[in-house]
C-alpha positions in Angstrom: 14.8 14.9 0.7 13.9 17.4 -2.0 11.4 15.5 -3.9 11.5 18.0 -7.1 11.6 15.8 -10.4 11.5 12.6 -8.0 9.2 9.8 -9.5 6.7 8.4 -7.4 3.8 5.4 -8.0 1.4 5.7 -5.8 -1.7 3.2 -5.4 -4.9 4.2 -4.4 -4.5 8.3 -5.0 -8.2 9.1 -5.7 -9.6 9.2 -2.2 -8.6 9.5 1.7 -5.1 9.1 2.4 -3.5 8.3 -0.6 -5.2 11.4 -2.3 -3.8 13.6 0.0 -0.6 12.0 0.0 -0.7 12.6 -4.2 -1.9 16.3 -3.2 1.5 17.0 -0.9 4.0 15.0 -3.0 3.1 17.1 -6.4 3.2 20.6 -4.5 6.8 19.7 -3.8 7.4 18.8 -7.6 7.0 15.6 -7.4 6.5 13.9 -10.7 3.8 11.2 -10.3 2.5 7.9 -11.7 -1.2 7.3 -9.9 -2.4 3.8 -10.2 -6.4 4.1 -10.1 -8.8 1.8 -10.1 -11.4 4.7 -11.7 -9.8 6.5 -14.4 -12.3 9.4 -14.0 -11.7 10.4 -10.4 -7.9 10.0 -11.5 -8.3 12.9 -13.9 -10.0 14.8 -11.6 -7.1 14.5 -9.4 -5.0 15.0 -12.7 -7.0 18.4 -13.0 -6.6 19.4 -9.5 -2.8 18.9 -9.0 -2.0 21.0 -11.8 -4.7 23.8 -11.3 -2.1 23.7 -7.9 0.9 24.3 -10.0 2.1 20.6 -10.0 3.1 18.5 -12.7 0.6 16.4 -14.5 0.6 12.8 -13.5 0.6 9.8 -15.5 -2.3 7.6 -15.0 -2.2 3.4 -15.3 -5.3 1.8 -14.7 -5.0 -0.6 -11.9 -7.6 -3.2 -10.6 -6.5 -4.4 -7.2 -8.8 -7.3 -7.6 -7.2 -9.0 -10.9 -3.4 -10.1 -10.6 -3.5 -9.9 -14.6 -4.5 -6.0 -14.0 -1.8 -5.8 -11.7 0.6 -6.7 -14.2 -0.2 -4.7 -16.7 -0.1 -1.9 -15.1 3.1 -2.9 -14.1 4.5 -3.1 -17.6 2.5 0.5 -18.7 4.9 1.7 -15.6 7.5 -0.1 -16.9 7.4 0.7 -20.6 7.3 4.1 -19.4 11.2 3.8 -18.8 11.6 6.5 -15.9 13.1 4.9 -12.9 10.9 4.9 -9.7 12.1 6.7 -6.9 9.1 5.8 -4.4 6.5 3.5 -4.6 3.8 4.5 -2.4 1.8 1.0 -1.7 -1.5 2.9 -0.2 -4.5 1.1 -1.4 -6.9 -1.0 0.4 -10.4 -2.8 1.8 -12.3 -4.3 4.6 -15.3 -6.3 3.4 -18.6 -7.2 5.9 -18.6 -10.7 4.3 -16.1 -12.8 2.2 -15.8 -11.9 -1.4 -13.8 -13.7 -3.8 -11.2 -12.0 -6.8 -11.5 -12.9 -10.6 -8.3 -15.1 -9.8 -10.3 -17.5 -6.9 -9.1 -15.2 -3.9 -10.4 -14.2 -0.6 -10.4 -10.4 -1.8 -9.3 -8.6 1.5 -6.0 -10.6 1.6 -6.2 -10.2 -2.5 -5.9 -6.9 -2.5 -4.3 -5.7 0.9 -1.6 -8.1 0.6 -1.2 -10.0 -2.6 -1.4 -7.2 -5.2 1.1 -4.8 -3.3 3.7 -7.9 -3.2 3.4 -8.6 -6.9 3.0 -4.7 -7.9 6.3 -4.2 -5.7 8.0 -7.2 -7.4 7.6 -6.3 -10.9 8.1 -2.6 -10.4 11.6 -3.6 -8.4 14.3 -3.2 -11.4 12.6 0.2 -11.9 13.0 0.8 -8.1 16.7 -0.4 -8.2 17.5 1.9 -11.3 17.1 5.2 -9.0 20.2 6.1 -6.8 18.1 5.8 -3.4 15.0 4.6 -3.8 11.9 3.5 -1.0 9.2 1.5 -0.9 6.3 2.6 1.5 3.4 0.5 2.3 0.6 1.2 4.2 -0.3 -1.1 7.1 -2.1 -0.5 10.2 -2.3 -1.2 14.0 -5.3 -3.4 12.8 -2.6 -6.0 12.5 -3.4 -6.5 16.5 -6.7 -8.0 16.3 -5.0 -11.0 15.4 -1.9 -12.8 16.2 -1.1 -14.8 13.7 -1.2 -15.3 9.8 -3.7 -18.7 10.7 -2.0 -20.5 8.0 -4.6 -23.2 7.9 -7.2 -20.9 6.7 -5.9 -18.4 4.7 -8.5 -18.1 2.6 -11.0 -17.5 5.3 -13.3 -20.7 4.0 -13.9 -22.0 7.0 -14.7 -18.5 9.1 -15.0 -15.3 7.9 -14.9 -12.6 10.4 -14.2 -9.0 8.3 -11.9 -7.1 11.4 -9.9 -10.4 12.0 -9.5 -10.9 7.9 -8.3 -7.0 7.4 -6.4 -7.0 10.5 -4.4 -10.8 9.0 -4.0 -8.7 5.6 -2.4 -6.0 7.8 -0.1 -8.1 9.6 0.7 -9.7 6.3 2.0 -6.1 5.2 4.1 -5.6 8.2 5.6 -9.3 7.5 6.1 -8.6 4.1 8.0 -5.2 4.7 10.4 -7.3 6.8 10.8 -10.1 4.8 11.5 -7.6 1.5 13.7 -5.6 3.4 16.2 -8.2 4.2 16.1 -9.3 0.7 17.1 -5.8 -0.5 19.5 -5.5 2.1 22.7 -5.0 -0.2 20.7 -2.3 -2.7 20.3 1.0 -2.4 16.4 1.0 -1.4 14.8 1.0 2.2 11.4 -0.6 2.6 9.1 0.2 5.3 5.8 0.0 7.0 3.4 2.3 8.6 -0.5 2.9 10.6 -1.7 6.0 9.1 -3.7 6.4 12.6 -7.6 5.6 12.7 -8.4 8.1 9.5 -11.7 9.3 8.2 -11.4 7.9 4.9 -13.3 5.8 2.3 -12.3 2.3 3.4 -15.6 -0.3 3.5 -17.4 2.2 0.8 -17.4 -0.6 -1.4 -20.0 -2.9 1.2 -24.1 -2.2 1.6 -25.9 -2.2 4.7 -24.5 -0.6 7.8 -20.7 -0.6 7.3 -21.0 2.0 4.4 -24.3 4.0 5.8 -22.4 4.9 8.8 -19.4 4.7 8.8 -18.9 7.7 7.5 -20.7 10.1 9.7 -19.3 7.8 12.4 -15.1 8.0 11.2 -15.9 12.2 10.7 -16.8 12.6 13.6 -14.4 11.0 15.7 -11.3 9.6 13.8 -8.4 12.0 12.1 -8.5 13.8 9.2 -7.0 12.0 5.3 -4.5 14.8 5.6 -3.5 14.2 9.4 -3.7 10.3 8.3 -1.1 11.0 5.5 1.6 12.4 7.8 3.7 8.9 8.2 3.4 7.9 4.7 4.8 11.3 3.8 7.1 11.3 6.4 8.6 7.9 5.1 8.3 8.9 1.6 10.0 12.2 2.2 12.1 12.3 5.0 16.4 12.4 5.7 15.6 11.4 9.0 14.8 7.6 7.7 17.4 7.7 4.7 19.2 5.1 6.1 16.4 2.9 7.7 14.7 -0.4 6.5 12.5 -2.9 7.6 10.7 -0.7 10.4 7.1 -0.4 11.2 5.9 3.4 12.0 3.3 5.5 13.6 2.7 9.5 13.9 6.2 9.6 11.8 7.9 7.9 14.6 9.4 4.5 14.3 7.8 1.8 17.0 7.6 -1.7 17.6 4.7 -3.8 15.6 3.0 -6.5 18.0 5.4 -9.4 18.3 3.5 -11.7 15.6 4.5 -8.3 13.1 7.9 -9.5 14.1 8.1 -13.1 13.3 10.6 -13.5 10.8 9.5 -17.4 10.4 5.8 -16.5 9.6 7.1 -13.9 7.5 9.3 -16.7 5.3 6.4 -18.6 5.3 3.8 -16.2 3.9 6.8 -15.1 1.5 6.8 -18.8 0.1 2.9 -19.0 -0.1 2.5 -15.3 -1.4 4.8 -16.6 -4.7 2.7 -19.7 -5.3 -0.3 -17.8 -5.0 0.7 -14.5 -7.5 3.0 -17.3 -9.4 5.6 -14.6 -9.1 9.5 -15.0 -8.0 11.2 -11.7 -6.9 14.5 -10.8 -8.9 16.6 -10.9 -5.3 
């Protein structure tokens, strides 16, 4: 797909994968709208992308943490009035023990789950104004170390155990791909999931003690690259290949089968139903 003059949102663009992702999408012209948490290290990337030649993004402040950031930066994107021919849902955390969000929730499955599915829903009547537009998000094999949602605890109040909450928030990705997909079944717009592959990147920065002293030296030296990382989620934001294709899980830009539990369709309702209540949010389809 020639991705000259396309639009793209992208969440997350300031470090690891996303910001490479941001890097490769403006060299091929595409016009962007980064959603950043830090406003500074967004203009940096701002600075960078054209010193490259690229177009100068727009930049929305986004707290993943607050669904009342979330929808304002929804309706900056919106007010904005271009239609959205990608949204690029790349941003995430792991915690070492359980946080909570200004809004009451557990923050891993706040932010790794919730705000995407609200972000995605408000931003959808901009996605269904472009001719063929796709929604990407970023999940990951993590989604294995567990296999199920554990609907009884969703919140993690009763046992907190950071791999198994990131890999549910995962899973709840991979769930919510399929569930969206189906909904958007009759519109022009493909939605699809991916593992970026175990990347060097910035995830658990945000913790103290040994998660963020380590891991860093730890994921150079033995786990690929941000750009390597960012092949599949440029691969499904880019390619004619999947055109056509919706509702699929990938990995190294190949489509594959998520565990079965990534392929519950009655989980997936389910979460669907409590996701709503939660972000008090009903999609438009």
């Amino acid at each position: 797909m020639d991705m000259r003059n396309k639009h793209i949102a992208i969440t997350g663009p300031t470090a690891g994968i996303g910001r490479s992702a941001a890097l490769s999408l403006a060299s091929q012209g595409a016009i962007l709208t980064l959603l950043c948490r830090n406003l500074e290290k967004g203009e940096e990337l701002s600075r960078e992308i054209v010193a490259a030649g690229g177009t100068a993004p727009s930049l929305v402040h986004l707290d993943m943490a607050s669904l009342a950031s979330v929808r304002e930066a929804a309706q900056a994107c919106i007010t904005a009035g271009r239609p959205f021919d990608v949204l690029l849902n790349n941003a995430g955390l792991m915690n070492t023990s359980r946080r909570t969000t200004v809004d009451g929730y557990e923050e891993t499955l706040a932010v790794n789950h919730f705000a995407p599915f609200l972000l995605t829903g408000l931003l959808l009547p901009a996605l269904l104004e472009a001719p063929q537009a796709r929604i990407v998000n970023v999940a990951s094999a993590a989604h294995a170390f567990v296999r199920s949602m554990n609907f009884d605890d969703m919140q993690a109040e009763k046992n907190f155990r950071s791999w198994r909450e990131y890999g549910r928030s995962k899973l709840a990705n991979i769930l919510f791909t399929r569930s969206l997909a189906q909904r958007v079944a009759q519109h022009p717009i493909t939605v699809n999931s991916l593992h970026p592959g175990a990347v060097a990147t910035s995830l658990g920065q945000q913790n103290e003690g040994l998660l963020k002293n380590i891991a860093p030296v730890f994921l150079k030296l033995f786990f690929r690259s941000p750009d390597k990382g960012a092949e599949t989620s440029l691969y499904l934001c880019t390619s004619d290949d999947v055109a056509g294709v919706s509702g699929e899980y990938f990995a190294d830009c190949k489509q594959t089968r998520a565990k079965p539990w990534g392929r519950d369709d009655a989980a997936a309702e389910q979460l669907w139903r409590y996701t709503e209540e939660c972000v008090d949010f009903h999609y438009p389809v």
